[in-house]
C-alpha angles and dihedrals in degrees: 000000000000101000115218084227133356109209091176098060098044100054101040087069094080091037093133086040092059092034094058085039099052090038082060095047089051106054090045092083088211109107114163121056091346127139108296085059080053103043085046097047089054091040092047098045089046088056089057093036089239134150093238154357128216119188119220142187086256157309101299091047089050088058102035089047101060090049084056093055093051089064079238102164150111110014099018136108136232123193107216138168115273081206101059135120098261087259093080092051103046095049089071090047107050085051079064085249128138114242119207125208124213114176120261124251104268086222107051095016090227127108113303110238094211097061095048098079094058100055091049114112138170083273100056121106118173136006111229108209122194121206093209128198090010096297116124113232128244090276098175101061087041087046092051089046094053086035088060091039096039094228119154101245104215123190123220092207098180093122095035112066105153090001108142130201118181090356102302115096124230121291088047096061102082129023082281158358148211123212127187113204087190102165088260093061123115079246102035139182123201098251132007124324139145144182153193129227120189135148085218107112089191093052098041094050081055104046085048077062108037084047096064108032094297098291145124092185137033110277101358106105110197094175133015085267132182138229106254113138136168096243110237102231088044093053091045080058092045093056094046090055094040084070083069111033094098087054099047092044092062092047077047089060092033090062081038089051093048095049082042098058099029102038097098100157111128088207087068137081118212127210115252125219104226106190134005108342086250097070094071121060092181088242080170129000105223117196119185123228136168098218091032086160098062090043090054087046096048088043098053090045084059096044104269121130117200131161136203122256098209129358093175132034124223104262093045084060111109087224084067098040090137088075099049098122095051112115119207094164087179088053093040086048097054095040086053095048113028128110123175111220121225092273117169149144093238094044117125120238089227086059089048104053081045091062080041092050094042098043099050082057109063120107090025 
């Protein structure tokens, strides 16, 4: 079997490295915000060329946070990606905002730049973009629109770790920026973690305090903060793993550049670059079928595990019912129609040109 991801494999390779990582932590004796949060914040913030780095429970708290520190909430308005994984959507609501969906790029599957301007209103705030997939948006048309309207352009970098567009890399490419570091990610803790990158001082030194009950010192409580904090051991792992994320992204586009030049079956829709090759670290590699069922279906009979990312786009959720007769036909038509295909850094060419070999065979 061809395994969509093996965890396992990937992170037994710096097995010493963790070891030795996890032995130090444990003989600190400091085991909440000590210095491996630090050391990884810096080295973290210095990877994205950003000002600062701010660790979080989690993906969904670095961008629900920021939101937060925006003072973003009832009455306001979010844009956000109708084709997202549900967290970026939820981030906006659980702040009491509104968020409001404009249809991805066919192409790119990201929001598509053109269709923003015309859902912004005296009540918008910010503009989430998404770099989906792993492909960093068209930041600097999305950058001039939020520039005009003087909206904050916050990224949802889940997918992105490492991604770079003009020469700057995701998580420095808006006024800030949410990463995941969920165990599947292309930078991955063993457990859950999150974090927020942003050249702001003001919002920074806010989200430091929000993130950890609203405080900056013990017992002196500035905002009604939250508990979300980058676990230690988990950011002692991260900073192990960040030593290599460079390396495993362009194994990442050298699997993506093989399925892109030997994938010949017509049946298939293959992903587009849309800018440098740098701007896309292959998080996922999304190919597009009509009968995507029967292809997952021919693919695991010969071996092949794949997944859907995603079945069921955000306003079709029941935890969003309100919006059920909302229509995002783009949206409708790539959650229909989208498989990701087995993509890692620890994948074997021989398995690869199986998925290419397999693949150009069905519906022959």
């Amino acid at each position: 079997m061809i395994n969509f991801l093996d965890l396992k494999k990937i992170n037994l390779r710096h097995e010493h490295e963790m070891m030795d990582a996890i032995q130090k932590f444990m003989h600190s004796g400091w085991y909440v915000l000590g210095e491996d949060v630090k050391r990884f914040e810096a080295a973290f913030a210095q990877y994205c060329g950003s000002k600062h780095c701010i660790g979080v429970a989690n993906g969904l708290d670095a961008l629900a946070l920021i939101i937060r520190a925006y003072e973003i909430g009832e009455g306001d308005e979010v844009i956000v990606p109708s084709n997202t994984y549900i967290a970026s959507i939820l981030s906006v609501s659980m702040n009491g905002a509104t968020p409001i969906l404009v249809e991805p790029d066919l192409h790119t599957y990201n929001i598509d730049p053109a269709l923003i301007e015309e859902k912004i209103t005296s009540n918008t705030k910010a503009i989430m973009v998404v770099h989906l997939y792993g492909q960093t948006c068209d930041m600097d048309v999305i950058n001039r629109i939020a520039k005009k309207h003087n909206l904050k352009v916050i990224e949802d970098c889940a997918q992105a770790h490492g991604a770079v567009y003009d020469r700057k890399r995701a998580g420095n490419l808006g006024d800030a920026a949410a990463f995941s570091f969920y165990p599947g990610k292309n930078l991955g803790a063993l457990g859950d973690a999150g974090a927020v990158t942003t050249n702001d001082d003001s919002l920074a030194q806010k989200l430091f305090a929000i993130r950890n009950y609203g405080s900056h010192r013990k017992y002196e409580n500035i905002y009604k903060g939250v508990n979300s904090r980058l676990d230690e051991m988990q950011a002692s792992l991260l900073s192990v793993k960040l030593k290599y994320l460079d390396e495993d992204n362009l194994k990442r586009r050298e699997i993506a550049n093989y399925y892109l030049n030997f994938i010949n079956n017509p049946l298939i829709v293959l992903p587009s670059v849309m800018h440098e090759p740098e701007s896309h670290v292959w998080h996922l590699f999304v190919v597009r079928a009509d009968n995507r069922d029967s292809l997952q279906k021919y693919l695991l009979e010969h071996d092949i595990q794949t997944l859907i990312h995603y079945p069921i786009p955000p306003h079709k959720q029941e935890a969003y019912s309100e919006w059920g007769q909302l229509n995002f036909p783009i949206s409708e038509k790539i959650h229909k129609e989208v498989l990701s295909l087995p993509i890692s850094p620890v994948m074997d060419m021989t398995d690869v040109r199986k998925v290419v070999e397999v693949i150009n065979r069905y519906g022959k």
